[in-house]
RORO-370272 format. One record per residue (C-alpha): x, y, z. Coordinates in steps of 0.05 Angstrom, whole numbers, padded with zeros to 5 digits, m for minus. Example, Ala and Ser with C-alpha at 12.3 -4.5 7.8 and 13.67 -1.06 7.14 Angstrom:
! RORO-370272
<east: 00246	north: m00090	up: 00156>
<east: 00273	north: m00021	up: 00143>
END
This chain:
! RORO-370272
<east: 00000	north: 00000	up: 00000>
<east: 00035	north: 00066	up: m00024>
<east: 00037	north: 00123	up: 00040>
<east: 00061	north: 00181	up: m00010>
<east: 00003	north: 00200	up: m00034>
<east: m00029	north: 00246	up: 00029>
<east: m00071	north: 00196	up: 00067>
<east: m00056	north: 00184	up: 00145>
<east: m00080	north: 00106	up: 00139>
<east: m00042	north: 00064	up: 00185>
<east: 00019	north: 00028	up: 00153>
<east: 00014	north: m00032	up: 00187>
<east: m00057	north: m00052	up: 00148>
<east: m00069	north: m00079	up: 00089>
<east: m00132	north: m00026	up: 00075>
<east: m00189	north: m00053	up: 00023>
<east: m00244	north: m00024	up: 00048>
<east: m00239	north: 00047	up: 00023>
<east: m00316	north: 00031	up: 00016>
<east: m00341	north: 00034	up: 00073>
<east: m00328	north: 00097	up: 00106>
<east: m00278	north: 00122	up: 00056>
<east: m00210	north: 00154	up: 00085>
<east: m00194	north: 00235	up: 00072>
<east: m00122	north: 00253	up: 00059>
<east: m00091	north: 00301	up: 00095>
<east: m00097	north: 00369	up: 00053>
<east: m00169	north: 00362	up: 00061>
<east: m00168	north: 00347	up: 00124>
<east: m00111	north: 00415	up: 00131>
<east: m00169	north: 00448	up: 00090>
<east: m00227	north: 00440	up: 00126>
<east: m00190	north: 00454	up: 00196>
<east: m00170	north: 00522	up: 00169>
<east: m00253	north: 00531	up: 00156>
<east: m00253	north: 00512	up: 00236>
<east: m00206	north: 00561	up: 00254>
<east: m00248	north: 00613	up: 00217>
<east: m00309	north: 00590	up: 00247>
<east: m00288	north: 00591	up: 00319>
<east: m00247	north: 00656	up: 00310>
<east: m00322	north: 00693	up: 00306>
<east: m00378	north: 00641	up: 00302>
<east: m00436	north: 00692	up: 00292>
<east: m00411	north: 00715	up: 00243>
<east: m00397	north: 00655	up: 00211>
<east: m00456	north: 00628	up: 00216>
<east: m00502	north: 00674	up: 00212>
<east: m00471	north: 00719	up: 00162>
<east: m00424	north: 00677	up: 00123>
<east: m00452	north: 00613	up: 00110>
<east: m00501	north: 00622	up: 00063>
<east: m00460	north: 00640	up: 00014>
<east: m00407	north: 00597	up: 00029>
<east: m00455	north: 00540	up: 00025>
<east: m00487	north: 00575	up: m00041>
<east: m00411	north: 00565	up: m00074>
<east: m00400	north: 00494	up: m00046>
<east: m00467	north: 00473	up: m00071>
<east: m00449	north: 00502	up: m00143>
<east: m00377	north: 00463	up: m00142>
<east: m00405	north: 00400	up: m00120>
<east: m00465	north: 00405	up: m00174>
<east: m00417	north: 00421	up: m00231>
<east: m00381	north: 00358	up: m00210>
<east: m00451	north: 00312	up: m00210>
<east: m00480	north: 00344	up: m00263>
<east: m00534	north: 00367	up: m00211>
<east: m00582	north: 00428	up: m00220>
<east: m00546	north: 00464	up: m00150>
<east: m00615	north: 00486	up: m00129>
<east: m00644	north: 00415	up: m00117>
<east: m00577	north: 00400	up: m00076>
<east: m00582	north: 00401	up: 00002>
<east: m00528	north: 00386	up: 00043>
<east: m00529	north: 00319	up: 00089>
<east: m00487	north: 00284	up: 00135>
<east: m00494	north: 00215	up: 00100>
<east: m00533	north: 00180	up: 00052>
<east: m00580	north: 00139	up: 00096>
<east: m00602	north: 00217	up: 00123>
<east: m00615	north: 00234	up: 00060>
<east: m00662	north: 00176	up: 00040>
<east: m00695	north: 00175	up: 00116>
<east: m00705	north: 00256	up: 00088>
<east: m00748	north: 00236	up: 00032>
<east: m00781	north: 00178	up: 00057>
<east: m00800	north: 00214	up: 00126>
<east: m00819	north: 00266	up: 00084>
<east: m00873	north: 00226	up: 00032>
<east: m00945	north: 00199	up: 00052>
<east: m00975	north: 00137	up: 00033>
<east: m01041	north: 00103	up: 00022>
<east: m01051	north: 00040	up: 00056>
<east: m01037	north: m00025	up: 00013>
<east: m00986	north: 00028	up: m00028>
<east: m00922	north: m00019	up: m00040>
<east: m00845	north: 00010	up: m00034>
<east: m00808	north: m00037	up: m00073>
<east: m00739	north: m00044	up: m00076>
<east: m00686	north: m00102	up: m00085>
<east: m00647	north: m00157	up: m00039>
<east: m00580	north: m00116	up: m00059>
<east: m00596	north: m00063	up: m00022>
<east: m00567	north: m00036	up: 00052>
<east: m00591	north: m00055	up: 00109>
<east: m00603	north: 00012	up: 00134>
<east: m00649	north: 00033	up: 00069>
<east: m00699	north: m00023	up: 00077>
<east: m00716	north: m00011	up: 00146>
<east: m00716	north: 00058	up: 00132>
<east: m00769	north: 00034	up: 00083>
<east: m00813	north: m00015	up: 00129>
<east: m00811	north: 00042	up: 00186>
<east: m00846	north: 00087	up: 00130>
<east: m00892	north: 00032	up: 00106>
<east: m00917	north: 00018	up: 00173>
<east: m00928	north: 00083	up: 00196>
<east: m00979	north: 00098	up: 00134>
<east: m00996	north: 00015	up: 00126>
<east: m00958	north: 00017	up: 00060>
<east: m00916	north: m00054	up: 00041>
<east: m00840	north: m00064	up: 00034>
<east: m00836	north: m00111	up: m00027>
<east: m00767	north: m00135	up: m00033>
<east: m00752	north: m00171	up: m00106>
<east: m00695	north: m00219	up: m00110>
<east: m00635	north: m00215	up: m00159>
<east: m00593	north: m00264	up: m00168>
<east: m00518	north: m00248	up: m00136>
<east: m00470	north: m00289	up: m00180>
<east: m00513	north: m00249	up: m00232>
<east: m00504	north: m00249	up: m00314>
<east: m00513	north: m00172	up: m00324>
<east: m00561	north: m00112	up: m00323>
<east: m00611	north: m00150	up: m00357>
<east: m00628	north: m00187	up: m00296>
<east: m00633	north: m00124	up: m00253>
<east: m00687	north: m00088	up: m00301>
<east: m00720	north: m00155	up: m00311>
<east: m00723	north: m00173	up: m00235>
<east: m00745	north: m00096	up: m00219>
<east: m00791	north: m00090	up: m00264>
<east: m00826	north: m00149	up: m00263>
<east: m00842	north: m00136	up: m00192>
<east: m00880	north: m00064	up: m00212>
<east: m00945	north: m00065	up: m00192>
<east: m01003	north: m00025	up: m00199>
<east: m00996	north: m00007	up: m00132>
<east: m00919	north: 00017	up: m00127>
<east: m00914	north: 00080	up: m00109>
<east: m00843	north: 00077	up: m00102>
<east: m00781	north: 00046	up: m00124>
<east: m00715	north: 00049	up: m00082>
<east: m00647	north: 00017	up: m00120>
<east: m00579	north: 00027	up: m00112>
<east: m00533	north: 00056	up: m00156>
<east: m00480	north: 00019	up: m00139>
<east: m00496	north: m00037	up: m00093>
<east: m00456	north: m00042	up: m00026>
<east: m00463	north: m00113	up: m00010>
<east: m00451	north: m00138	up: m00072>
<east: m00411	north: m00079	up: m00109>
<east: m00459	north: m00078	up: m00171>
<east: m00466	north: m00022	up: m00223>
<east: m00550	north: m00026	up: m00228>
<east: m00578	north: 00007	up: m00287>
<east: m00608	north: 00060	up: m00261>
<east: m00610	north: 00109	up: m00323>
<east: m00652	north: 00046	up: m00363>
<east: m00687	north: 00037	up: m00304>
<east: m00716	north: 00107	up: m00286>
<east: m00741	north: 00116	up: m00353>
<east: m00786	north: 00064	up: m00351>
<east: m00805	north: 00076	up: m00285>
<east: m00814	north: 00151	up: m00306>
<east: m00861	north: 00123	up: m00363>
<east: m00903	north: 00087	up: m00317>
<east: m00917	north: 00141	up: m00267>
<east: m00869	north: 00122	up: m00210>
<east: m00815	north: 00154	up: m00178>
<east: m00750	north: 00138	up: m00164>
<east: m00704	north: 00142	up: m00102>
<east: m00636	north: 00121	up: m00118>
<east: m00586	north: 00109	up: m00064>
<east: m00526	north: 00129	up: m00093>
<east: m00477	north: 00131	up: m00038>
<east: m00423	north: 00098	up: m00067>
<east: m00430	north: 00124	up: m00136>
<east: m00397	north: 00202	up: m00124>
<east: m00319	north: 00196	up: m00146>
<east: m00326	north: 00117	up: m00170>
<east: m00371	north: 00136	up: m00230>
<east: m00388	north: 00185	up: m00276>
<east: m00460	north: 00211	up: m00247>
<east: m00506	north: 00266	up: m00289>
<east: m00562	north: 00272	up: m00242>
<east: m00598	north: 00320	up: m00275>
<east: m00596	north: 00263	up: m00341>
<east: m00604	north: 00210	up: m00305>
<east: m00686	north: 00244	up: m00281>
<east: m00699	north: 00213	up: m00220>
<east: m00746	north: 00242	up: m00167>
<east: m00692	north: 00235	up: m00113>
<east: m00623	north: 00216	up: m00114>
<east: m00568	north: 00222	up: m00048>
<east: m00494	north: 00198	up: m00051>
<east: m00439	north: 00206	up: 00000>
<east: m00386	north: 00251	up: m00007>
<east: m00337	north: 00215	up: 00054>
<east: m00322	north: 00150	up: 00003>
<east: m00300	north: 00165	up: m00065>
<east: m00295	north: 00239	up: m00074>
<east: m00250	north: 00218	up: 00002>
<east: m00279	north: 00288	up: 00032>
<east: m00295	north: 00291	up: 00107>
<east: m00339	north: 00246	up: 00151>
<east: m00413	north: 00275	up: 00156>
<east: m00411	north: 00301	up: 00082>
<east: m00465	north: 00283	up: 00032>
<east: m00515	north: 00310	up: m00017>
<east: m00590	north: 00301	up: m00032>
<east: m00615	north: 00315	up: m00089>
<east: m00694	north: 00329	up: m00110>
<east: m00729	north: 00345	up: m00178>
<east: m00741	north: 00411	up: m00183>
<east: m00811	north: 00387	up: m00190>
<east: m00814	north: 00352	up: m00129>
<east: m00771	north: 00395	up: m00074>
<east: m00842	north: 00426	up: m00051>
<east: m00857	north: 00354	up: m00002>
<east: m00789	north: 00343	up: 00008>
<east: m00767	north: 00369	up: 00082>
<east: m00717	north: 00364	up: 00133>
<east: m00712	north: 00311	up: 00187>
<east: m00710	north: 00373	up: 00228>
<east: m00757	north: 00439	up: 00231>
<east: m00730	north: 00502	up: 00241>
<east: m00731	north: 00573	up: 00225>
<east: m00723	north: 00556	up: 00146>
<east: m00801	north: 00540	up: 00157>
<east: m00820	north: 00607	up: 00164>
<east: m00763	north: 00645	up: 00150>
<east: m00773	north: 00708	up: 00094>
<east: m00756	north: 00680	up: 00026>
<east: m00713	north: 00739	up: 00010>
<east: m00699	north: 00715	up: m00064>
<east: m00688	north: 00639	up: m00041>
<east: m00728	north: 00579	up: m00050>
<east: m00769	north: 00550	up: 00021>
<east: m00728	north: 00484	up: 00006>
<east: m00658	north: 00527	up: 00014>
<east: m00676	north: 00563	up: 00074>
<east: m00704	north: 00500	up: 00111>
<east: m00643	north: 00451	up: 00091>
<east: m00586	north: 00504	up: 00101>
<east: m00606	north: 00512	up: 00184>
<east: m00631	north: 00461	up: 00216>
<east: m00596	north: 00480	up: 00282>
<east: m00526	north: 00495	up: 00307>
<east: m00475	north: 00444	up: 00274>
<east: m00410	north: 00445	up: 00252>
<east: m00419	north: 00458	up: 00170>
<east: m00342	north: 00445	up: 00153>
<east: m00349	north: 00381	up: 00122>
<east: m00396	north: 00402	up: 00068>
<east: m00350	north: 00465	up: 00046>
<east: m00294	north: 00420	up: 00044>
<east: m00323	north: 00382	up: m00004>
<east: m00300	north: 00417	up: m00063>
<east: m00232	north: 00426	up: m00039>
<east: m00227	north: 00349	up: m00043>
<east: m00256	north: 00342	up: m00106>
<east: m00204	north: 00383	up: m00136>
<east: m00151	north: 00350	up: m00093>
<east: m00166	north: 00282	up: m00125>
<east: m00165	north: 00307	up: m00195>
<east: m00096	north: 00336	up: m00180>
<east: m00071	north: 00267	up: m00169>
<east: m00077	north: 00243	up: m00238>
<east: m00059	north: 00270	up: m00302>
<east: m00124	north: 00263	up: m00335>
<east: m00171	north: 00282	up: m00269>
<east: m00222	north: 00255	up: m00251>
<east: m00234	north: 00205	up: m00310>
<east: m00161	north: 00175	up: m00300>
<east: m00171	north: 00172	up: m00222>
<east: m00238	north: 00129	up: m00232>
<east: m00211	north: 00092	up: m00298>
<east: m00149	north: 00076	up: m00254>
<east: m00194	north: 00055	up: m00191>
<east: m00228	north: m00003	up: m00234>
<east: m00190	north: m00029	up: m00270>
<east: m00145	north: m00040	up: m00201>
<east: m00215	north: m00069	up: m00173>
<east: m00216	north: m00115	up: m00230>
<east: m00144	north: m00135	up: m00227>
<east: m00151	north: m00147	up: m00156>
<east: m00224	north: m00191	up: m00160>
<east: m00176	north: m00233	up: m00211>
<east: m00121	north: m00247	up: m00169>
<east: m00169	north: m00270	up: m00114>
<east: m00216	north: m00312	up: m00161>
<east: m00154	north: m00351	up: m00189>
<east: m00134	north: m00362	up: m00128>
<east: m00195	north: m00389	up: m00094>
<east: m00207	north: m00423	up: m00154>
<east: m00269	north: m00386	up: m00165>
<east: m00307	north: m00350	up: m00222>
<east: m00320	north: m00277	up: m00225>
<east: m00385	north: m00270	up: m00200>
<east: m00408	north: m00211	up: m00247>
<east: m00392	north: m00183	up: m00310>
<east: m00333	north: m00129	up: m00316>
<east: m00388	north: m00086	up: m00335>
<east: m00430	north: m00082	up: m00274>
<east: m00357	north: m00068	up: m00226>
<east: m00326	north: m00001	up: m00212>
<east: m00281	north: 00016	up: m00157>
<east: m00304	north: m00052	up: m00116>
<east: m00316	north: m00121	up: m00123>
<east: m00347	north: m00173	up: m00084>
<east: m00331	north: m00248	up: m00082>
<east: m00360	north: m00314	up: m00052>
<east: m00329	north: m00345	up: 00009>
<east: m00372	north: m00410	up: 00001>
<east: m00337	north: m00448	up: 00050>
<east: m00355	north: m00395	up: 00112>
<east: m00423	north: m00413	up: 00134>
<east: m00478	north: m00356	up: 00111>
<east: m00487	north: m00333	up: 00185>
<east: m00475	north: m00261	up: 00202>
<east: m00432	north: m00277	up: 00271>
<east: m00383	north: m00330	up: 00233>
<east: m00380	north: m00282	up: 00172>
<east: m00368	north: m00227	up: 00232>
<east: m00312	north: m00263	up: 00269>
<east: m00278	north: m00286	up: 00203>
<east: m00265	north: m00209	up: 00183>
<east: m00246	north: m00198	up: 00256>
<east: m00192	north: m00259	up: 00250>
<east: m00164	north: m00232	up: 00178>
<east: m00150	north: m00161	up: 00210>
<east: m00124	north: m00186	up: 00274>
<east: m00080	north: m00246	up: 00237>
<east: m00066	north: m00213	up: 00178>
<east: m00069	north: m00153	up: 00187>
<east: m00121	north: m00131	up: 00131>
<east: m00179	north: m00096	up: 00127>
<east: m00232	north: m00118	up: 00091>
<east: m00309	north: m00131	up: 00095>
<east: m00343	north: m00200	up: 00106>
<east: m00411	north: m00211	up: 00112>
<east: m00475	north: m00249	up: 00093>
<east: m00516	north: m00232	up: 00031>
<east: m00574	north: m00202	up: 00029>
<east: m00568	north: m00173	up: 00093>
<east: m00608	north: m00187	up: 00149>
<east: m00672	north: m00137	up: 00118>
<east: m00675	north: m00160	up: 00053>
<east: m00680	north: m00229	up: 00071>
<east: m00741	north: m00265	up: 00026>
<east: m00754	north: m00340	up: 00031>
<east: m00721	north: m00379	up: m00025>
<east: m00664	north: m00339	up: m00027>
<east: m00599	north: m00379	up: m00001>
<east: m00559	north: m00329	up: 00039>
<east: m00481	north: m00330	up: 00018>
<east: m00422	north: m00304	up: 00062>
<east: m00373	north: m00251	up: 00009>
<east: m00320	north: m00213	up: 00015>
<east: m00307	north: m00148	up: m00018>
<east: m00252	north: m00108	up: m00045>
<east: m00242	north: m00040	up: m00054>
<east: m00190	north: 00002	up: m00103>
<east: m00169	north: 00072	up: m00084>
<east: m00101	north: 00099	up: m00108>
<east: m00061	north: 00085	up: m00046>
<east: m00071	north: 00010	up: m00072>
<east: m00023	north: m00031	up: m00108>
<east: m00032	north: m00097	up: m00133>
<east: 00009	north: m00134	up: m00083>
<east: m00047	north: m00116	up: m00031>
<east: m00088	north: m00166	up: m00067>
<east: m00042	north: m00216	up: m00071>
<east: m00031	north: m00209	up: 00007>
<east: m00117	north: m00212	up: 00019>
<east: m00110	north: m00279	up: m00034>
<east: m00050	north: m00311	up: 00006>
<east: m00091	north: m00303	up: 00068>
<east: m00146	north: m00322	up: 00049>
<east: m00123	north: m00392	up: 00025>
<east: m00082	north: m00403	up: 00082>
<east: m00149	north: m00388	up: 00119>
<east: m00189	north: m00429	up: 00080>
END
């Protein structure tokens, strides 16, 4: 694992699992403690007078980077806040159905079924096959759940259990055509693919900005259709409800203050997307063209190894894949303990756990323990020879 490139991971570990919480190198880091320093030097007028328009010029950095209309971008502190934002926020009709896939986090479907009992709406969860042949299967399986009574769908952009690229452009059109909207979860998808929310048309979209654009914990985005922002509210009320418009939109003034908090990570976020365009000659594209086709090099070493086929097309993979450990019995404490034994062992860091998780969890559905990788340019491909060595010797 290379330590010149600005990131203060520990030495000692073998780190694959950029995907779960991401890791922020240190000039971002320097940057957004310098926006500290400038906060607590005079925090009224930070706050109260500054903010806005600091916010105003983060949001119109981070939109140019997502291809996202900047007024239909509010600020979050993670991905699961901003889909609890819209789902909190919409009503249903009893016997309405939510439907979403067994892919998905475990955090989004019971976001889901708290929603759907609350208003006596159903959580329909469709299976998709995980080995899986390509997109095909994802529209198919999706969309021949639709109903007449789905109100909404929920999918992933890129999946986190299983590290799948979903078709979510194919899919929203057709759900579009039909009348439904779309919530896509797309918390991995910032920095590991190229996103154009504003093409891609979906009612609601939210990605993280602490994983692949590697900007500061408690940094995220939702986005909502222009057409669509008037039902979409805060977790929390305050004065944006009744505050004087003043030129702005309600939805600005109620998602830019919802209390005292410390707003760092969200200005910082442009300051790391810049900062990981500056580590590759070609920006952006090279950093993300780079990323997979490490993630690909690295699911190959491990399948020859294990003796294994790729369990998805090249296609459907970006910065992470995700493998079958077969031989680890599908239960969520062995699949627990075995990660726990390959970092303390091994010294490596990377996820194992049971698919689907726990939530998505339909009868006929065999659960399988996986494993998966993630790429992120401190990576080299002798950490994926070290995960592939282990994990035979563990075997």
């Amino acid at each position: 694992m290379r330590t010149d490139l600005g990131w203060r991971l520990d030495p000692t570990v073998t780190f694959l699992n950029h995907g779960s919480y991401g890791a922020c190198p240190e000039p971002v880091l320097a940057f957004q403690g310098a926006m500290r320093v400038r906060l607590e030097a005079e925090p009224v007028r930070f706050l109260s007078g500054d903010l806005p328009g600091l916010l105003d010029a983060a949001r119109v950095a981070v939109g140019r980077f997502l291809r996202a209309d900047p007024e239909g971008i509010a600020f979050v502190t993670n991905a699961t806040t901003g889909y609890n934002t819209v789902l909190q926020s919409l009503r249903f009709q009893p016997g309405d159905e939510l439907l979403t896939d067994d892919h998905e986090y475990n955090a989004t479907i019971n976001a889901m079924r708290a929603v759907a009992t609350r208003d006596g709406a159903r959580v329909v969860v469709t299976p998709i096959p995980f080995p899986t042949e390509g997109p095909g299967v994802v529209l198919e399986a999706i969309l021949g759940a639709v109903t007449a009574r789905t109100r909404l769908v929920v999918v992933s952009q890129v999946s986190s259990v299983t590290a799948l690229i979903f078709p979510v452009a194919e899919l929203i059109a057709e759900l579009h055509r039909r009348g439904i909207d779309t919530l896509v979860d797309a918390a991995h998808a910032p920095g590991m693919v190229p996103v154009d929310v504003d093409a891609l048309g979906a009612a609601y979209w939210t990605g993280n900005g602490h994983k692949w654009l590697c900007g500061p914990k408690g940094s995220a985005v939702l986005w909502v259709r222009e057409d669509r922002r008037d039902r979409i509210h805060p977790l929390v009320v305050s004065h944006g409800a009744n505050a004087p418009l003043a030129g702005r939109a309600r939805f600005r003034h109620e998602f830019d203050w919802v209390g005292t908090a410390d707003p760092t990570g969200f200005l910082a976020l442009p300051a790391a997307i810049d900062w990981m365009a500056a580590q590759a000659p070609g920006g952006w594209p090279h950093v993300m063209a780079a990323n997979r086709a490490l993630a690909l090099d690295g699911r190959d070493r491990l399948c020859a190894a294990l003796g294994i086929e790729p369990p998805a097309p090249d296609d459907m993979l970006g910065s992470m894949a995700a493998l079958p450990l077969d031989w680890i019995p599908a239960e969520d404490d062995v699949a627990e303990r075995f990660g726990r034994r390959l970092k303390a062992e091994e010294h490596i860091q990377a996820p194992v756990g049971v698919w689907p998780v726990p939530a998505a969890r339909t009868h006929g559905v065999r659960p399988t323990t996986s494993i998966r990788i993630s790429a992120q340019l401190y990576n080299e491909p002798t950490d994926y020879d070290r995960l592939a060595a282990a994990l035979v010797k563990m075997r």
